[in-house]
N, C-alpha and C positions, 0 to 999 in steps of 0.2 A: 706495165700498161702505159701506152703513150697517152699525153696529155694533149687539147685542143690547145691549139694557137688562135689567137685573137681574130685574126682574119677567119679562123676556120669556124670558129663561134658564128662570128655574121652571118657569114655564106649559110651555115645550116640553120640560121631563123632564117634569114630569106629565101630559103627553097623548101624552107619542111611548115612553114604557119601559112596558115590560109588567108589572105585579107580580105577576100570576098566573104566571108563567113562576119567582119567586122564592119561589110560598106554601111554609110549610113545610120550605123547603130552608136551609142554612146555605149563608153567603155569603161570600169573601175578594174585599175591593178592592184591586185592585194600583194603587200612584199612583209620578209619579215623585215623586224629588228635591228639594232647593231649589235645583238647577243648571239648571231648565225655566221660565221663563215661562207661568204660568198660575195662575187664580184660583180657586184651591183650597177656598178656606174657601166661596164661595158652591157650588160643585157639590157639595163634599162634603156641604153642609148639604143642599142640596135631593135629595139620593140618598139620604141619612140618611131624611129625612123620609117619604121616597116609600117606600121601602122597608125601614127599619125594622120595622114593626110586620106585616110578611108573613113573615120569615122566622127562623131558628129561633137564629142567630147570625151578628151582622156588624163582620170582623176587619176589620183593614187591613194589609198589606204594602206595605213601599219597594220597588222595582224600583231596585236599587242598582246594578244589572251589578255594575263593581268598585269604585265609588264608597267615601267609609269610611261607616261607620256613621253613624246620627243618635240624638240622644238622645233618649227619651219629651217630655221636653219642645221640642226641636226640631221633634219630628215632628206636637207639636200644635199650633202655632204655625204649620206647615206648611197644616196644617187648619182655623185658625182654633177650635182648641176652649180655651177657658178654663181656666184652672184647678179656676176651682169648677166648671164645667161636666166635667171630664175624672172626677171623686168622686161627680158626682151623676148625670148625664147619660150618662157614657159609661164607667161602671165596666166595665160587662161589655165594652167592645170591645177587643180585644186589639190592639195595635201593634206591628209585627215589622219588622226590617230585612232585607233576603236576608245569606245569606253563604257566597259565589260561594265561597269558599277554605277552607272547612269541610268536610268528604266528609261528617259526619253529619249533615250536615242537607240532602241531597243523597240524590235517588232515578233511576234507569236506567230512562225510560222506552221504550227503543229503540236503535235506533244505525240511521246512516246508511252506508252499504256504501260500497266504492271506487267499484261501478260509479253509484250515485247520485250521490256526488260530482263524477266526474267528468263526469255530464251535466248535472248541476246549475251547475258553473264553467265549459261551455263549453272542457273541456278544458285550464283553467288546475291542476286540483289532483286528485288522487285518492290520496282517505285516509278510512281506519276512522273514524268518529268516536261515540262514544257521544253521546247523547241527554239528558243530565241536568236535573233542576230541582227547584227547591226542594222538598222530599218534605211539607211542612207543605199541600200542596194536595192530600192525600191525607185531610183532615180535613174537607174542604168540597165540597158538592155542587156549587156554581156560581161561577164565576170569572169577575169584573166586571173589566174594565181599563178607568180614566180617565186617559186623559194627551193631550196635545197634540199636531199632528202640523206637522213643520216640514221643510224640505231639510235631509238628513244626509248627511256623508262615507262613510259606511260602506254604509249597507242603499238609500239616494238618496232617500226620503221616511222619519223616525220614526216609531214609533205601533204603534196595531195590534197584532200577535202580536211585535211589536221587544220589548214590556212581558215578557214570557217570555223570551226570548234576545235580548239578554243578560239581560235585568232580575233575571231571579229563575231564573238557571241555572246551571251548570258552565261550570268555565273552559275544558273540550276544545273545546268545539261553539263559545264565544266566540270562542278564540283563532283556528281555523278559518277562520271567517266574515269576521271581522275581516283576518285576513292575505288572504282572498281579496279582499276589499273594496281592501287595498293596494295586489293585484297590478294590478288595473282598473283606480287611482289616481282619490284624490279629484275631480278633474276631472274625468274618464271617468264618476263616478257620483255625484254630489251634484247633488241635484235631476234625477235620473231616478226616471220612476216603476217602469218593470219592470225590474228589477236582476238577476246572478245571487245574492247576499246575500238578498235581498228572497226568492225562490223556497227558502233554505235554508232564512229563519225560519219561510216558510209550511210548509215541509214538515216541522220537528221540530213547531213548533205542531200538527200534522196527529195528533200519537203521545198529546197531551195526553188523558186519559180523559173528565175535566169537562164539566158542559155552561160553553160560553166565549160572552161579550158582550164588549162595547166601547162607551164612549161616549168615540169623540173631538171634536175640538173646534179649530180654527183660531184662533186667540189675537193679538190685537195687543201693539207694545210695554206699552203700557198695561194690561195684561191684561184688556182688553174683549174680546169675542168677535164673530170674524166671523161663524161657523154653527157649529154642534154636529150628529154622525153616532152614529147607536147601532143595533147591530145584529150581526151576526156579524165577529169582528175583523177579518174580511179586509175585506168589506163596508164598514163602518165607515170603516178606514184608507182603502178605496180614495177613496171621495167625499170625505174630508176633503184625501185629498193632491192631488184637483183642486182644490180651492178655493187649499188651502196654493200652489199650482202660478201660481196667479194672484194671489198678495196678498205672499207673501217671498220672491220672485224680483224682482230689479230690475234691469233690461234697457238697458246704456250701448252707447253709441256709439262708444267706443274705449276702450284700455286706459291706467287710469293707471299713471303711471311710478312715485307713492309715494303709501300708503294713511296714516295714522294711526286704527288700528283700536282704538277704546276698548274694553275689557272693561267688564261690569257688576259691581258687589260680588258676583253670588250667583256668578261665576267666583271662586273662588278658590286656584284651583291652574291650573299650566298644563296638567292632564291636560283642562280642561274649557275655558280660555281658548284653547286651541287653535284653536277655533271663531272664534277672529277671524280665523286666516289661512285657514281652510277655507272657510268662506261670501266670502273675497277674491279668492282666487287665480286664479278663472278671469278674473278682471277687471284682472291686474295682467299690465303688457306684459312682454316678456322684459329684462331686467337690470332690472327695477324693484323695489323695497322696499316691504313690511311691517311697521309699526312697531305691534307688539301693545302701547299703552300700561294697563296696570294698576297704577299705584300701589299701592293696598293687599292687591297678591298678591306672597309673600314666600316660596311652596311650587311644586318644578317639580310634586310627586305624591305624596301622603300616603304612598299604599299601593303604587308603583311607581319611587319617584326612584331606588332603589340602581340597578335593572336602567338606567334610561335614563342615570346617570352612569357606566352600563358603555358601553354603545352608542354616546350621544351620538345627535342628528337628523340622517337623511341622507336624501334618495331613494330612491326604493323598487330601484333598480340597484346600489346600496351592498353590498345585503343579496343584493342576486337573485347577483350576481354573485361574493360570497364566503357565497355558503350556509353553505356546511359548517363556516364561524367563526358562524356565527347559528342554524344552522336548531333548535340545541336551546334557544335563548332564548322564553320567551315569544312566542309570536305576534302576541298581540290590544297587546302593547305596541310592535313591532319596526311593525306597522304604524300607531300612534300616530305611531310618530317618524318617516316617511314622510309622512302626511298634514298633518304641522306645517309639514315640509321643504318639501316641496311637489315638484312635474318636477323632473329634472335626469338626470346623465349621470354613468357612473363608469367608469374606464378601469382596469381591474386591471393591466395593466400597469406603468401607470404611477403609478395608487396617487391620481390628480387627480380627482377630484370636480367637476364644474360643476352648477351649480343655477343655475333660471331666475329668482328670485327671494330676494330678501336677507330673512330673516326677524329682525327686531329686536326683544328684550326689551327695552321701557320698564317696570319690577319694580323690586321689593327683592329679587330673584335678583341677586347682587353680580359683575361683570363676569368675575370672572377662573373662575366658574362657569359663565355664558353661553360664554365661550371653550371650556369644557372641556367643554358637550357641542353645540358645534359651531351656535352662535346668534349672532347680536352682540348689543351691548350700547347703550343708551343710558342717561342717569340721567333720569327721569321729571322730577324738580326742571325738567332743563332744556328742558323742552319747554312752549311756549304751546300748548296746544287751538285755541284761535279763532284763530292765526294759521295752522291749516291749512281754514278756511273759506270758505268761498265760491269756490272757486280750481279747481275743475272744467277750465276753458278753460287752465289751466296743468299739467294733468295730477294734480293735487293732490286727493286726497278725504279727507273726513272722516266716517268712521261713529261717533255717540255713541253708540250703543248696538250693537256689533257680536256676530255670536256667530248669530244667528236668521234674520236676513235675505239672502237670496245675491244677492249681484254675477256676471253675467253679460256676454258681447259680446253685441250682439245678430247 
């Protein structure tokens, strides 16, 4: 599949986005992360450009979910804007982080009932859930979301109205979605497109007052682009996650018995390198291994490790079947450490846990920490890369850039 050229990116925001849709109105752009793949500084510039000079103010917000903070200068760097460019150029654009664990800066746009819930989850969950989101989009007439759309553990495609919940929302409606996404289990919903997950973000998205766009974008390792979607967020995400559906889905013929799953530098905690067993595991056979190697990750979760050195990573039947020792923990992290774990089995009786799959930190996380919240341990020193190459026909795979790409059977 041919990839857009630079030039050909521009040309298609300035002949496929509307700026009459943005005259006169003030504007907030929601962008992820530096944990996403994608080339930021060229869309941001050509969205700058195109619509700058129609509308009356143009912010930027992080879509942090519960990510930690970035710095101004992070987040320009994120954007590609210079320094003498950030004083002369983009004095007036404001650069905001979310912050999901803040109430004031946090607005109740709704709430979802028991009986939504429960037909929303297909009978998995029914609970009150308020509505919250960042109350800063009470300042702006129109809500642009740019971000990339890839197979995700939780919602089954990213993107879309995902950039609101979690991105720039309250932790009740996160933790919710999130634990519901557990109970379905990563497998059950990574790289699906119509999810129950998926229907809750459309329907808080639905309470939003704004008028809401989307320009997303299917992204290679290299952050070249396969096609760009703009349009109404659903819209948008839908056509991007057919393409994403045909381009980071890779389709084997059996399962391997041991992955060596490299993280990339912009992983750097395991709240986000997690994604190397998540995009793996429907491709690893039963008693086979996952060896997440990251060298230079030395963090399990800036803003979450105390609770997961409470928990430790188990199965999602760990939790199911001793609720009432968890059900007041965090949700949206009790199912983090589920979709690290990956299937398995927990007998309360007898207190024995079986899981399908060996999940291994190759880290500066020091072993007798990987014990304590229920991982193994390698030491990264002692691992060659290229000697887990080419070895496919041995059950052996090697992803160098894991985390974006999903392994499947076919």
């Amino acid at each position: 599949m041919n990839l857009l050229t630079e030039d050909q990116v521009r040309t298609w925001i300035d002949h496929n986005i509307d700026a009459s849709e943005y005259k006169g109105k003030s504007l907030l752009l929601i962008i992820p992360d530096h944990t996403r793949t994608a080339p930021l500084p060229l869309l941001f510039d050509a969205l700058y450009q195109k619509l700058r000079p129609h509308v009356t103010q143009f912010d930027v917000m992080v879509a942090l979910g519960t990510h930690p903070p970035m710095s101004e200068q992070h987040i320009c760097q994120l954007l590609g804007i210079k320094d003498s460019e950030r004083e002369r150029l983009f004095f007036a654009t404001n650069l905001f982080n979310h912050e999901w664990d803040n109430e004031d800066t946090l607005t109740e746009i709704g709430r979802l009932s028991e009986a939504d819930t429960l037909e929303i989850s297909d009978g998995l969950l029914a609970v009150d859930v308020p509505v919250k989101i960042n109350k800063r989009i009470r300042d702006y007439d129109n809500l642009l979301v740019l971000g990339p759309v890839f197979p995700h553990e939780v919602v089954g495609f990213s993107g879309g109205n995902k950039y609101f919940f979690p991105g720039i929302s309250g932790p009740e409606l996160l933790n919710f979605f999130h634990w519901l996404g557990a109970l379905v289990t990563n497998a059950g919903i990574i790289g699906v497109k119509s999810t129950p997950v998926r229907k809750v973000v459309d329907k808080a998205a639905a309470l939003i007052p704004n008028f809401k766009r989307a320009l997303t974008f299917v992204v290679a390792p290299d952050k070249s682009l396969y096609g760009l979607f703009y349009g109404t967020p659903e819209d948008a995400w839908s056509n991007a996650a057919d393409l994403s559906s045909q381009v980071h889905i890779t389709w084997v013929d059996k399962p391997y018995k041991q992955v060596l799953s490299c993280a990339p530098p912009m992983y750097d905690e395991l709240w986000v390198a997690g994604k190397c067993m998540y995009k793996l595991e429907p491709a690893v056979a039963d008693g086979g291994e996952v060896i997440i190697y990251a060298p230079h990750l030395s963090s399990i979760s800036v803003v979450h490790e105390h609770i997961i050195k409470k928990i430790g990573y188990h199965c999602r039947d760990y939790f199911v079947k001793q609720w009432d020792q968890f059900k007041h923990m965090p949700w949206g992290t009790l199912a983090h450490s589920t979709h690290v774990r990956g299937a398995g089995e927990y007998d309360p009786a007898t207190g024995i846990e079986k899981l399908r799959v060996n999940v291994v930190l190759a880290t500066q996380i020091p072993e007798e920490v990987c014990k304590q919240i229920n991982l193994g341990y390698r030491d990264p020193a002692t691992i060659d890369v290229e000697s887990f190459a080419n070895r496919e026909d041995d059950g052996v795979l090697l992803v160098r850039k894991a985390g974006e790409q999903l392994f499947r059977l076919k």
